[in-house]
C-alpha positions as CSV (number, residue, x, y, z in Angstrom):
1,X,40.1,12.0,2.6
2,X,38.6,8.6,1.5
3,X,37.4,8.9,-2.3
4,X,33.7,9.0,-2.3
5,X,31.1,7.1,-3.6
6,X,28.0,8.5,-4.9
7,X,24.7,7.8,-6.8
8,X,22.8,10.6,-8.8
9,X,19.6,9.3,-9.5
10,X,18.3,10.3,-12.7
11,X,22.3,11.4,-14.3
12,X,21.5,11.3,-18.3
13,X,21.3,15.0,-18.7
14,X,20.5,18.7,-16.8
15,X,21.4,19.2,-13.5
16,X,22.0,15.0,-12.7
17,X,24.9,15.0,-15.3
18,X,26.3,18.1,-14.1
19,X,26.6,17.4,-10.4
20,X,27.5,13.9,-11.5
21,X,30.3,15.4,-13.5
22,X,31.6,18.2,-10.7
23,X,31.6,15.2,-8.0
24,X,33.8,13.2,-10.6
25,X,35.8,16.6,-10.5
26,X,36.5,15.9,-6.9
27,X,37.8,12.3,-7.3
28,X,34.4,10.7,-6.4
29,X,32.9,7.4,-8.2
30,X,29.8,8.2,-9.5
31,X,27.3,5.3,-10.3
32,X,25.7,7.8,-13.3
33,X,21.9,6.3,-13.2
34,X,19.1,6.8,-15.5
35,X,17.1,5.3,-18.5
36,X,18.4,6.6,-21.3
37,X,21.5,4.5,-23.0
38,X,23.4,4.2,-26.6
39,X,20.7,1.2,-27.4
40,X,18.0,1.9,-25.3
41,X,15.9,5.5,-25.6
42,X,13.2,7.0,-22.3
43,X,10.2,8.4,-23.5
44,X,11.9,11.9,-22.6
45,X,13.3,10.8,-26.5
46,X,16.4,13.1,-26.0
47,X,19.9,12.1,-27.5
48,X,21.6,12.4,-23.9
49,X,22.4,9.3,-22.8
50,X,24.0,7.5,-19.2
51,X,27.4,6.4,-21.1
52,X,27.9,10.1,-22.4
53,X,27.5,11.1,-18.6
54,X,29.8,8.3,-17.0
55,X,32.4,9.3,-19.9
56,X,32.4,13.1,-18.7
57,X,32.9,11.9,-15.1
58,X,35.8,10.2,-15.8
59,X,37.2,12.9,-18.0
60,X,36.5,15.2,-15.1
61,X,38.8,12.8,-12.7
62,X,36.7,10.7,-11.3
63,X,35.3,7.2,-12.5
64,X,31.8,6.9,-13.8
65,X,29.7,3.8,-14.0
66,X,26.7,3.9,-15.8
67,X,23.6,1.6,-14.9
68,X,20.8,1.8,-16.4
69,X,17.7,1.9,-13.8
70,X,14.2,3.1,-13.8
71,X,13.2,4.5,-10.8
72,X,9.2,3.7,-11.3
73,X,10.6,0.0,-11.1
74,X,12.0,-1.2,-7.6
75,X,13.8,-3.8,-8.7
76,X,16.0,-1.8,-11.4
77,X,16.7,0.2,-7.8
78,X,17.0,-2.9,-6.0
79,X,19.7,-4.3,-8.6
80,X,21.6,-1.2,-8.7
81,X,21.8,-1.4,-4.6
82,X,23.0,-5.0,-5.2
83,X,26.0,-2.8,-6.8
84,X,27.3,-0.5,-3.6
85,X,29.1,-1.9,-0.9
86,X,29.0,1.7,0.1
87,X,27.7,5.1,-0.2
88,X,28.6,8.8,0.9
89,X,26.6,11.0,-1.2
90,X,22.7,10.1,-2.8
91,X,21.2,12.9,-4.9
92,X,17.8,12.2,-6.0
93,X,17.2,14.0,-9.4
94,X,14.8,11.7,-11.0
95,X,12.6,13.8,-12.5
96,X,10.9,12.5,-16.4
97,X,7.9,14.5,-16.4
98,X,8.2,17.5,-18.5
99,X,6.1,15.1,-21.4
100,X,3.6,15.0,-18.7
101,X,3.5,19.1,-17.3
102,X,0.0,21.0,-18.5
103,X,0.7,24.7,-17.2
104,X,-1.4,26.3,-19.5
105,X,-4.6,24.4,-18.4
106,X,-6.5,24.1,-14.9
107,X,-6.3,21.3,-13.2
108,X,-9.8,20.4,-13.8
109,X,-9.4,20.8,-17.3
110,X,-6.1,18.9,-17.7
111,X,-5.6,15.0,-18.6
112,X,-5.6,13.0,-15.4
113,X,-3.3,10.2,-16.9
114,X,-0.9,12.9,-17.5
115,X,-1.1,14.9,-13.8
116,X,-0.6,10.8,-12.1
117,X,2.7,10.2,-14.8
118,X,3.8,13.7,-13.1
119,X,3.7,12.3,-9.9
120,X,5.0,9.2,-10.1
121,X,7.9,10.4,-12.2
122,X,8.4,13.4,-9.7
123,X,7.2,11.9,-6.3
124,X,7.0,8.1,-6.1
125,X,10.5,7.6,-7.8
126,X,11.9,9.3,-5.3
127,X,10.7,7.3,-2.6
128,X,11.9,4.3,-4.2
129,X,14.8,5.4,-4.3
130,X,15.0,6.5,-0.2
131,X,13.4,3.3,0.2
132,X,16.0,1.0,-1.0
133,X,19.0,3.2,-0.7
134,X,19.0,5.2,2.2
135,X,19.9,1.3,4.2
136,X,23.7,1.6,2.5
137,X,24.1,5.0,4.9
138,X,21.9,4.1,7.8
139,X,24.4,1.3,7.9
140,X,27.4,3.0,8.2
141,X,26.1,5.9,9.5
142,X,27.2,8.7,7.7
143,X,26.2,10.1,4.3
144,X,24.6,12.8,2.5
145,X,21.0,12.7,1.0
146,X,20.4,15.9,-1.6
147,X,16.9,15.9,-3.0
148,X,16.9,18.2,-6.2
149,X,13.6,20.1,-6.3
150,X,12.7,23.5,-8.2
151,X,12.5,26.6,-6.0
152,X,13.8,26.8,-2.3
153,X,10.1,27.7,-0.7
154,X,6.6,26.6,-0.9
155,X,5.0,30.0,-2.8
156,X,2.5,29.5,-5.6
157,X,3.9,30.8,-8.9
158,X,0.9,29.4,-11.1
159,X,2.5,26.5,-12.6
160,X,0.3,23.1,-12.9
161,X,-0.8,21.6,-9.7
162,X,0.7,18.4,-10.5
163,X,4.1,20.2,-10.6
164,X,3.8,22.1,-7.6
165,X,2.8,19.2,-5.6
166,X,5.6,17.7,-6.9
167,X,8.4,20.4,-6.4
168,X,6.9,21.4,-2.7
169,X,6.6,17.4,-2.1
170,X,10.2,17.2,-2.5
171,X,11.2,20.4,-0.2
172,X,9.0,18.4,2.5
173,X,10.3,15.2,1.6
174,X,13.9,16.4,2.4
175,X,12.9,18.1,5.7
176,X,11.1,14.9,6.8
177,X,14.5,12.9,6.1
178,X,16.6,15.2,7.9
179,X,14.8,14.6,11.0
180,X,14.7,10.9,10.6
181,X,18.5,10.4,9.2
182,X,19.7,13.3,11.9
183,X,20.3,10.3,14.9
184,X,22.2,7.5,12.2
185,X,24.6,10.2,11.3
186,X,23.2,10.7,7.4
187,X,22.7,14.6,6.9
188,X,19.2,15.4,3.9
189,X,18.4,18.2,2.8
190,X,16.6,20.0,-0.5
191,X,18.6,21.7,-3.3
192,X,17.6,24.2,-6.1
193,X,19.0,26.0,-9.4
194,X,17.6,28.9,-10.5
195,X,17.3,29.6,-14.2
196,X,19.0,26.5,-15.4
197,X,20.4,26.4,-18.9
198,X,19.8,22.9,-19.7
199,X,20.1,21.3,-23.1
200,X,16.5,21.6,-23.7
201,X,16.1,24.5,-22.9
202,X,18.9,26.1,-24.6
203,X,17.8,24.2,-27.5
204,X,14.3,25.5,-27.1
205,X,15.6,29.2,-27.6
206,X,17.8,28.1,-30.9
207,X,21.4,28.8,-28.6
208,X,23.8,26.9,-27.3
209,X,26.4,26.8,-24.3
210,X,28.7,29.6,-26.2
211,X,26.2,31.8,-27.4
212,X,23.6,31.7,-25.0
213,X,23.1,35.0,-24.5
214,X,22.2,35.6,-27.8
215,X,18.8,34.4,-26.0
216,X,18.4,37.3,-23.8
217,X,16.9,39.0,-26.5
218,X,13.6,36.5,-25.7
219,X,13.7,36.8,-22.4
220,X,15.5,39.0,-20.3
221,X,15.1,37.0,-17.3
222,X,17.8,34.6,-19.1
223,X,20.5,36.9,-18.5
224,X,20.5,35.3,-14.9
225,X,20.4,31.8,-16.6
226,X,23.2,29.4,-14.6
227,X,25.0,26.6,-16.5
228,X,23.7,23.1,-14.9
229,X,27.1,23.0,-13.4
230,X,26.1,25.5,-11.2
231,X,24.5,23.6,-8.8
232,X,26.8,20.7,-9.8
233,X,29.9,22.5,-8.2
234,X,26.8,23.8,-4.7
235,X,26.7,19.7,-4.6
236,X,30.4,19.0,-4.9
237,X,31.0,22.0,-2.0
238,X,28.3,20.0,0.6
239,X,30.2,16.8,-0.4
240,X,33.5,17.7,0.8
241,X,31.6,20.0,3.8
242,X,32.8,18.4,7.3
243,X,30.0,20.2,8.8
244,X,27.1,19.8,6.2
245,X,25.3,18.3,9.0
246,X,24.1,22.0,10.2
247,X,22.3,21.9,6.6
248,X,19.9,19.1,7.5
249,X,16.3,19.4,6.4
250,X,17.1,23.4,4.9
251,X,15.8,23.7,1.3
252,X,18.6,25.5,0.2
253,X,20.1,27.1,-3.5
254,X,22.5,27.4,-5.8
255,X,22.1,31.2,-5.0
256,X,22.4,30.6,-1.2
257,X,24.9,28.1,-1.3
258,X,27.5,30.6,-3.6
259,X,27.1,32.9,-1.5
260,X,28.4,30.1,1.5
261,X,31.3,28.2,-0.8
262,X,32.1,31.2,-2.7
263,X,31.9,28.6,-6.2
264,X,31.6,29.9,-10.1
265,X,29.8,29.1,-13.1
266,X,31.2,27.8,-16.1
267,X,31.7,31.5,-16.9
268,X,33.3,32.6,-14.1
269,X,30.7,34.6,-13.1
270,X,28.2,34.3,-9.4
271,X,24.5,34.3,-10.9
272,X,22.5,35.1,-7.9
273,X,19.1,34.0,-9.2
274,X,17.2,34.9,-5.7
275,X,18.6,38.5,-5.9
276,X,17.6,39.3,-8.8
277,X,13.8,37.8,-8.2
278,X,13.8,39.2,-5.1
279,X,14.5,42.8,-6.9
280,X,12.5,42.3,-10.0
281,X,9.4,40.3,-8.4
282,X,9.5,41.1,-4.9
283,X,10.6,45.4,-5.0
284,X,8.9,45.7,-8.6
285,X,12.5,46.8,-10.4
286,X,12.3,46.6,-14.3
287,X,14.5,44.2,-15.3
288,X,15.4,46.1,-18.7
289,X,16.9,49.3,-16.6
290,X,18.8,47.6,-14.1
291,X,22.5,46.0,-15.0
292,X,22.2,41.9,-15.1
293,X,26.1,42.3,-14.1
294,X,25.5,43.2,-10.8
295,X,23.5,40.0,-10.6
296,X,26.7,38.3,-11.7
């Protein structure tokens, strides 16, 4: 198979540095994209940074190139375009607006500069990138589009509005594109984790990759947490898919998508994140008398 080329948009850390790492696992060249660098800091002010990510892809076996780009700005995306001669796999996992997020408040009663820098972060960088990128596989017709969103439907789980339209923005986004890419042979479609262990957050419970478990304690809905690489080695699986195409315009899951590819997590183990809600939220189990191994 010819070595592929892909872009993940927004590749400094979480889930973009992850599936940017498990496509370098698979020989691809990855142009690792995002704002953060070794001399240059996003206002996400986090120590990841793009050359860390292009590094790991390399390690992993493939080659990384990092390029610094902000999506708000179409002619960072323009420039990195410039770049390709060609493309077989976009994911679109700009994201930037945790800073921004006011779940605890109403809308009405949240900062409206803040609820607009959600959007653009979460909806209109994403459509810059589509807009410049998606001519390098209409071209050649072929290519996969992934748009990494947060949960695989549209229900209301009482997080900000700003987010939600967001998240569900993206599900729609991805459904819109499959129609559209379907007849120019480019297969899009929506991806989620589920309970992602990403560095924030596993430094916002005081753990780390090795002990992280230590953090059920907290919350015992963290004993179905997934490494980022999770949904890293879902994307690497639809890469090398000959017939992803029957995937266009699904929002689909790391869950869903093990369960397909029969992948791992880091640990070895199968967290099925949409099992376990299901059971939990959906049949009213308690999650303290039920066995987070048979989740696993």
């Amino acid at each position: 198979m010819t070595e592929l080329v892909a872009v993940v948009a927004g590749a400094t850390r979480g889930c973009g540095r992850a599936i940017a790492v498990e496509l370098g696992a698979i020989g691809a060249t990855v142009y690792v994209t995002g704002r953060t660098t070794r001399s240059s800091a996003s206002p996400m002010n986090r120590p990841e940074t793009i050359e860390d990510t292009a590094e790991l892809v390399t390690k992993a076996g493939g080659k990384g190139i990092a390029v610094r780009c902000d999506f708000t700005v179409a002619a960072d995306v323009e420039a990195l375009a410039s770049r390709i001669d060609r493309l077989d796999v976009l994911v679109n996992d700009v994201w930037g607006g945790d800073p921004f997020v006011e779940h605890e408040k109403p809308f009405w009663e949240s900062d409206l500069d803040k609820a607009l820098s959600v959007h653009r972060n979460g909806i209109e960088t994403h459509l810059i990138a589509l807009h410049t990128l998606l001519p390098l596989l209409v071209r050649q017709r072929s290519g996969l589009v992934i748009e990494v969103t947060d949960g695989d439907d549209d229900t209301y789980h009482g997080v900000a509005l700003p987010y939600y339209l967001v998240k569900s923005s993206i599900r729609r986004t991805a459904q819109a594109m499959g129609a559209q890419l379907r007849e120019h042979g480019v297969t899009a479609l929506a991806l989620t984790p589920g309970f992602i262990r990403s560095e924030a957050m596993l430094e916002g419970l005081g753990v780390t990759e090795e002990n992280w478990r230590d953090a059920i304690a907290e919350d015992i809905h963290f004993s179905m947490a997934e490494s980022p690489h999770y949904i890293g080695r879902a994307v690497a699986a639809l890469a090398t898919d000959p017939n992803v195409a029957r995937w266009a315009g699904k929002s689909l899951s790391s869950w869903s998508l093990m369960r397909e590819y029969d992948f791992k997590d880091l640990d070895g183990t199968q967290p099925d994140w949409g099992r376990w809600y299901n059971d939990i939220f959906g049949k009213g189990l308690d999650p303290h008398t039920v066995d987070p191994a048979d989740y696993r």
